[in-house]
Each structure stands twice: as C-alpha cells, then as structure tokens.
C-alpha positions in Angstrom: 0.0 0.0 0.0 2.1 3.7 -1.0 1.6 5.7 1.8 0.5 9.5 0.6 0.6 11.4 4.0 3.2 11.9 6.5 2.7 14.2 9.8 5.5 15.5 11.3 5.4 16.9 15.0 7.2 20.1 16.0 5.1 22.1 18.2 8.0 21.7 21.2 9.4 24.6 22.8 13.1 24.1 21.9 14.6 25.1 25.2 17.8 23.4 24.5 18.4 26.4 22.2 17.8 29.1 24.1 17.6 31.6 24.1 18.1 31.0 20.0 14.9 29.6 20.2 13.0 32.7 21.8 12.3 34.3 18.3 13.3 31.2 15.6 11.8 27.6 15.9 14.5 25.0 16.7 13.8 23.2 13.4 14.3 26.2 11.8 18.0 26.5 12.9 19.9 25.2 10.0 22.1 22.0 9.4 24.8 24.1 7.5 22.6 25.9 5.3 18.9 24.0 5.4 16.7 23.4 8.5 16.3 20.5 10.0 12.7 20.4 8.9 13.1 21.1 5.1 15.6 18.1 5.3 12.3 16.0 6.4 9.5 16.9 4.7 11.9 16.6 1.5 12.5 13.3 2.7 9.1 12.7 2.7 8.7 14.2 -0.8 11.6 12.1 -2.2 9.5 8.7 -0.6 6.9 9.7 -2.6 4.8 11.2 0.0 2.3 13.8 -1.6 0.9 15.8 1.4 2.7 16.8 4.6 0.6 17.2 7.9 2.6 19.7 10.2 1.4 19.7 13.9 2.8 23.9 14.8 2.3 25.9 17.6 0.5 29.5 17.1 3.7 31.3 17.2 6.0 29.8 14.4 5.1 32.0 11.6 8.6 31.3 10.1 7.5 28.1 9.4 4.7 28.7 7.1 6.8 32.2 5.4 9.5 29.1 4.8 7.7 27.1 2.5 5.3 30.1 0.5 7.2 31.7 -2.9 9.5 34.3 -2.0 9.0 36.6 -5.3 11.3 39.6 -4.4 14.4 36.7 -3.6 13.6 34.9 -6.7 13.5 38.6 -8.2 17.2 38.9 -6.6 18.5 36.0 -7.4 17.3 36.0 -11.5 19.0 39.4 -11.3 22.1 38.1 -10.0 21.9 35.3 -13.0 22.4 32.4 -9.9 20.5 30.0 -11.6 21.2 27.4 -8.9 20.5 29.4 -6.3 17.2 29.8 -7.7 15.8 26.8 -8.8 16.5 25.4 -5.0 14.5 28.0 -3.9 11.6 27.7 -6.3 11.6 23.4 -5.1 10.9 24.7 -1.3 7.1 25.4 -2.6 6.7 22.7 -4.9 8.2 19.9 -2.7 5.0 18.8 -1.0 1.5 20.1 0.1 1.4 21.3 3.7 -1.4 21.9 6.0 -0.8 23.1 9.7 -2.3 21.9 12.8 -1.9 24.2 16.1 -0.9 22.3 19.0 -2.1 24.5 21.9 0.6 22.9 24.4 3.2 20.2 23.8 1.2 17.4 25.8 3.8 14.6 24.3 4.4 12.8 20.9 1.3 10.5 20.9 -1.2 14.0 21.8 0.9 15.8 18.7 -0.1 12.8 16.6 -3.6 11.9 17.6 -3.9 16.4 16.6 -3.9 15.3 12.4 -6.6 12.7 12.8 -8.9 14.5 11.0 -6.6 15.4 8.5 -4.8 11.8 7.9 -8.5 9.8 7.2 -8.8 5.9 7.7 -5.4 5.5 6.1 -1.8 4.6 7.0 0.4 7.0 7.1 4.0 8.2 8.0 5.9 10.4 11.2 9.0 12.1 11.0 10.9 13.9 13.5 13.1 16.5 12.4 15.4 16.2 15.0 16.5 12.7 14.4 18.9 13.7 11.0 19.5 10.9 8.4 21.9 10.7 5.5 21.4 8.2 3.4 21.9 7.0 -0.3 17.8 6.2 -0.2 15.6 8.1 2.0 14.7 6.0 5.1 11.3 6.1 4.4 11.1 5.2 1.3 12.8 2.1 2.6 10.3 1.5 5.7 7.5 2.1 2.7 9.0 -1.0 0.7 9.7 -3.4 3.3 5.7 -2.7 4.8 4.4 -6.6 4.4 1.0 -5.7 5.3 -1.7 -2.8 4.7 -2.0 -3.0 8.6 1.6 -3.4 9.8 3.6 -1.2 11.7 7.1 -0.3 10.7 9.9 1.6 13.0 13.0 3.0 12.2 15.5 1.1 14.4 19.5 1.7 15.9 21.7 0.1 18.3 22.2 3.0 20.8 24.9 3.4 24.0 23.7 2.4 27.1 23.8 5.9 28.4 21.2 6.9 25.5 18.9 3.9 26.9 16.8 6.0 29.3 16.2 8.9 26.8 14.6 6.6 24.2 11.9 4.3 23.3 13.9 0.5 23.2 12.3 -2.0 22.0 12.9 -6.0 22.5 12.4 -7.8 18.8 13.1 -11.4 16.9 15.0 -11.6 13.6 12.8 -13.8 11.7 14.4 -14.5 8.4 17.2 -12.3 7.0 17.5 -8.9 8.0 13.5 -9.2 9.0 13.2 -7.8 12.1 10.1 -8.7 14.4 9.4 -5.7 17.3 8.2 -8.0 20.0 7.4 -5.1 22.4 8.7 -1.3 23.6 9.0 0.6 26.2 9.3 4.5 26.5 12.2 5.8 28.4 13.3 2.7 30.5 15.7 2.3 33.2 19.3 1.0 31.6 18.4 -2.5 34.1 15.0 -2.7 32.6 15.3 -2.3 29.2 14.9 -5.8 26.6 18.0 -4.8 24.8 19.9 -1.3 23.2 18.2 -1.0 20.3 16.2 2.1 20.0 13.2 3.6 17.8 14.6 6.6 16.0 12.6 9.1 14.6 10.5 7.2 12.3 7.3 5.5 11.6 4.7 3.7 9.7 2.0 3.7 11.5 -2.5 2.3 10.5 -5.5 4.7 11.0 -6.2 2.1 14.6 -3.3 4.2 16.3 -5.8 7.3 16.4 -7.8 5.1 19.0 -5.1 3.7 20.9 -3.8 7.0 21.4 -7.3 8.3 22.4 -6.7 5.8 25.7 -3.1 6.4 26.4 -3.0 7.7 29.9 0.5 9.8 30.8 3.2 7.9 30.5 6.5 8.8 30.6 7.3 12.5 31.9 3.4 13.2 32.2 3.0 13.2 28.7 1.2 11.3 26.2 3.9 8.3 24.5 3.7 7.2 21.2 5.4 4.6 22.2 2.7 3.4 24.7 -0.1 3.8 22.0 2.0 1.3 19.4 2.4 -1.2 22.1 -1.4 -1.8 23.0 -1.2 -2.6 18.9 1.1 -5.4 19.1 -1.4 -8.2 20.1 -3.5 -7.0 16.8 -0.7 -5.7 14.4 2.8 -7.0 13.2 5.4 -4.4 13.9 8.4 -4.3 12.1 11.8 -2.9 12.8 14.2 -1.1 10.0 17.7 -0.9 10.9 18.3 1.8 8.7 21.5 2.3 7.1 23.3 6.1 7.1 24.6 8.4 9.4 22.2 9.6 11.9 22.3 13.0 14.2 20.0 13.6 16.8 19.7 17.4 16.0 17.2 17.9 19.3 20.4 18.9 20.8 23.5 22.0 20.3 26.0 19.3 20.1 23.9 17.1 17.5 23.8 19.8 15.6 26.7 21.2 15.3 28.3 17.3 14.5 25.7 17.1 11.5 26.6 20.4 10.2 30.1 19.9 10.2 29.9 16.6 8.9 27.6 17.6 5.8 30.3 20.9 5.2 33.1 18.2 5.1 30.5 16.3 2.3 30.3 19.4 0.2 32.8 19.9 -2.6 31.9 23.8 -2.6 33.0 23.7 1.4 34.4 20.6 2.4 38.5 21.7 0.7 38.2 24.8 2.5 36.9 23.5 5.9 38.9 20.7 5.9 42.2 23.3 5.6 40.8 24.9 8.4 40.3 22.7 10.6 43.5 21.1 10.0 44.9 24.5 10.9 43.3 25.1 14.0 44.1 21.1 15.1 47.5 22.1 14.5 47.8 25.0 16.9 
C-alpha cells in the first residue's frame, strides 16, 4: 500500500536552544545551510509522499513564510543570473503540500499525533521527526514504505544506541525472523538502563495504521506526564505485526547543540563547494 501522508510533529518549545529559540523555531536552525525540517519533509517528498501534515504551535510563523514563494528573492537571485540558487529555492514550494495543525501545548508525541486525525483519514500513514537527522543513499522512508508486508503493519526505524542513550529513548525488545527481518516483539518509552529488553532504539521514524488514532485516544500519561507514542504502538502489538528497519546512514539527533553542530560539520566536510576549505581549516586550528 504507497503511503501518501506523512505528519510531522514540531510544536516543542526548543529550550535546548535558548535563548536562539526565543524568536526562531528550533527546526528552523539550519544544518549548514537547510533546517532540520526542510531536510524532512523533503524526505518525505523524495519517498513519494504527496501531502505533509505539520502539527505547529501558534507562534511559528517562520515556518509557514518558509515554505510560500518568495517573489522579491527569486527577483534577486534572476537578477544576480544564480541559476542554482534559484531553482532550489523555487523546489521549497513545490516539494510537497502542507497543512498546519496548532498544537495549543506540547502534551507529548502521541497528543501531537492523535492532533492530524482528521486530516490523515482511515489510512496509514508516515511520522517524521526532524530532530533525528538521516543521511542516506535512499531516503529511510522510502525504505520503511517497501519493506511494509502488510496494509496493517507497523514499521519503525531502528538503531543500536549506547547504554547511556537507553533512558532517553523508546527500546524495544524484537526477533529476527528470516534475513535482516526484524520482528518488534514489544517497547517501552524511556526505561531504566536495568529494565530495558536490549539497546536497540526507535529513531525518529514510523509507519503507522489509522487504529493508532484510537489507541492513542486511551493512552493515559506515561513517561514525563505526557502522552507516549510509544505506549499507543504497544497496546497494537497483540493485533498488528510491527516491524523494525535498521536503517542504514549516518544519523544526528539534532534535538540537541552538540547534535547539531556534529551534522553540520559533517555535511560541510561532504560538500565539494565547502568541504577543501573546511577541511584546511580545521587542519589549521588542530595544529595549533
């Protein structure tokens, strides 16, 4: 079944950022010279996903101005003759079709979620979190959407985390049933490093039926008061396969200053306009 909505969540405060963050949504903040969230919903785009459901608080009018023609820089930049320049531009429009959902209060991932229910229909559909970064030779979803065996099924993006990373994420305890099948057994949001059924973790990604609307619907707070994902998936498991990607590709977690900054230097060292240059720099100041 091709999947042709995707929501992706980013109604969070960004307090990490501060005070950055008091006047610029975190996902807003590039990665070199593209925010974190044009990176996904291209990534969506490039999977073949034709409309984008972003779940936005009232106050992140960048966002929408973001993804609307900008007529006086395309004006500039024909002037200027950079054709390249341009035409990247003029694809921020036409990658996907957007529609906006206020969040009122960031009441956890499942809440943000259950918020495009009206908007998603009795279909499957995809999530994507901006802050979990992924460079790869094929979009990870696109590779979640052709390894779905089912119309029903569930599909996670999947890594093998430190054990100090264990309590921050949702780990999940799985089977590998024939080849690089892998069968999500259960999960569990946030667990204690002595707790947890192994250190693989969910990152960031997800194919998930219309049924998780209702689960979520009678998710009490979990973890940190809030309302899991995580938990709503796992009252599925009795009545849906779930299926875990281990995705190939580096992968940032650009929730964070540090995660961002590694996956901005590590796509400047990737770029032949930038990389020589940074590369002689750095070498420079290593030297000192």
């Amino acid at each position: 079944m091709h999947i042709t909505k995707a929501v992706i969540p980013i109604a969070g405060f960004g307090t990490r950022f501060l005070p950055a963050t008091l006047s610029t949504p975190k996902v807003m903040i590039p990665i070199l010279d593209k925010p974190s969230l044009h990176f996904a919903v291209e990534e969506a785009a490039e999977s073949g996903i034709d409309h984008v459901i972003l779940i936005i608080s009232d106050n992140q009018q960048p966002i929408l101005q973001y993804f609307q023609n900008n007529k006086e820089i395309e004006d500039l930049l024909q002037a200027r003759g950079d054709c390249v320049l341009l035409d990247s531009i003029r694809k921020i429009s036409d990658l996907s079709e957007l529609s906006f959902v206020i969040q009122d209060k960031p009441r956890g991932l499942g809440h943000a979620i259950h918020l495009a229910k009206s908007q998603v229909g009795n279909e499957s559909f995809a999530v994507l979190l901006p802050d979990d970064f992924i460079v790869s030779d094929t979009p990870t979803m696109a590779n979640m959407m052709n390894m779905r065996p089912n119309n029903d099924g569930i599909v996670v993006a999947l890594k093998k985390v430190r054990n100090e990373e264990i309590p921050h994420l949702g780990i999940v305890d799985m089977t590998i049933e024939s080849g690089d099948l892998i069968k999500v057994k259960s999960m569990i949001e946030k667990p204690d490093i002595n707790e947890a059924p192994s250190d693989i973790a969910i990152i960031g990604r997800y194919i998930l039926p219309p049924t998780i609307f209702d689960s979520i619907g009678r998710q009490s707070p979990g973890a940190l008061g809030e309302i899991q994902l995580t938990d709503a998936i796992s009252s599925l498991l009795q009545t849906h396969s779930c299926f875990g990607f281990l995705f190939p590709g580096e992968h940032f977690d650009v929730g964070t200053p540090a995660g961002l900054l590694k996956a901005s230097v590590y796509m400047a060292l990737n770029r032949n306009d930038i990389g020589p240059q940074f590369i002689k720099w750095i070498q420079q100041e290593l030297s000192l």
